[in-house]
Residue, then its C-alpha position, 0 to 999 in steps of 0.5 A: x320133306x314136311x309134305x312128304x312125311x304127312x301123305x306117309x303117315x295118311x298112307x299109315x293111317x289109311x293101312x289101320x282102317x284097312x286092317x281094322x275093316x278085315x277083321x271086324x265084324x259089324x261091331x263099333x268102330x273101334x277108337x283106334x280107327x277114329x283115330x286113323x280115320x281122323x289122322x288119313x284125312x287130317x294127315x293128307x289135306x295138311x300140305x294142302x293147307x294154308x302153312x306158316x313159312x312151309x311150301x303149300x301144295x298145289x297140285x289140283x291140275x297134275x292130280x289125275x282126274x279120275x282122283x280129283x273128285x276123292x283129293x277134294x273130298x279129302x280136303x273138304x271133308x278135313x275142313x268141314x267135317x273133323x277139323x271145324x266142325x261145320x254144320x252147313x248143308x254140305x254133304x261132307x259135314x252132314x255125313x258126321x250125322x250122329x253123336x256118341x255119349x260120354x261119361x266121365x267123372x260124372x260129366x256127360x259130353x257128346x262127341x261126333x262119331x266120325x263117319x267110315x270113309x267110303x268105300x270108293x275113297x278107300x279104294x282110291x286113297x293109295x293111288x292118290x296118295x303114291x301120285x301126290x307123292x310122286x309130284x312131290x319127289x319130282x318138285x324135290x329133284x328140281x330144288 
């Protein structure tokens, strides 16, 4: 149920970049698609994940293999880039290549800007996210 209602709320998440993409023109990205951005990848990878008393997901060999390579760009992005913070040679952490700079209260803070997913990953995140889903229903259907 858990794994389940975290790739709903990705798919949620996923909508709002959608929706936000249509209607924008050129302009910053908006906190409330950073904060979708964030909650897609976030949301997705946390089944996945190591899970303290819940069921870890591990589905890499029933995934379709034309998705395979965006489920690993999910996780490893959530790993490296948002979660963490890693600043390695990676692709995926390099693409948080420059900052924003805060004020606040007169303190200044700089914060990653999180990249915009790609379009390929855009594209393919709702058929992942449905076949992730699918094999979760049916592992619900056997217990």
């Amino acid at each position: 149920m858990h794994a389940r209602q975290s790739i709903e709320l990705a798919m949620e998440a996923h909508a709002v970049v959608c929706a936000d993409h249509r209607d924008r023109q050129n302009g910053p990205v908006s906190v409330s698609v950073k904060c979708a951005v964030t909650t897609m990848y976030v949301s997705y990878a946390r089944p996945f994940g190591p899970n303290h008393g819940l069921v870890r997901l591990n589905y890499e060999n029933e995934i379709p293999g034309h998705l395979l390579e965006t489920h690993k760009l999910l996780l490893g992005y959530r790993d490296k880039a948002i979660a963490h913070k890693d600043k390695t040679s990676h692709a995926i952490s390099d693409s948080v290549n420059h900052v924003e700079i805060h004020v606040s209260n007169g303190n200044t803070c700089l914060a990653p800007i999180i990249h915009a997913p790609s379009h390929k990953e855009m594209a393919q995140f709702p058929e992942l996210a449905n076949s992730v889903l699918t094999l979760i229903n049916c592992d619900m259907k056997v217990c």
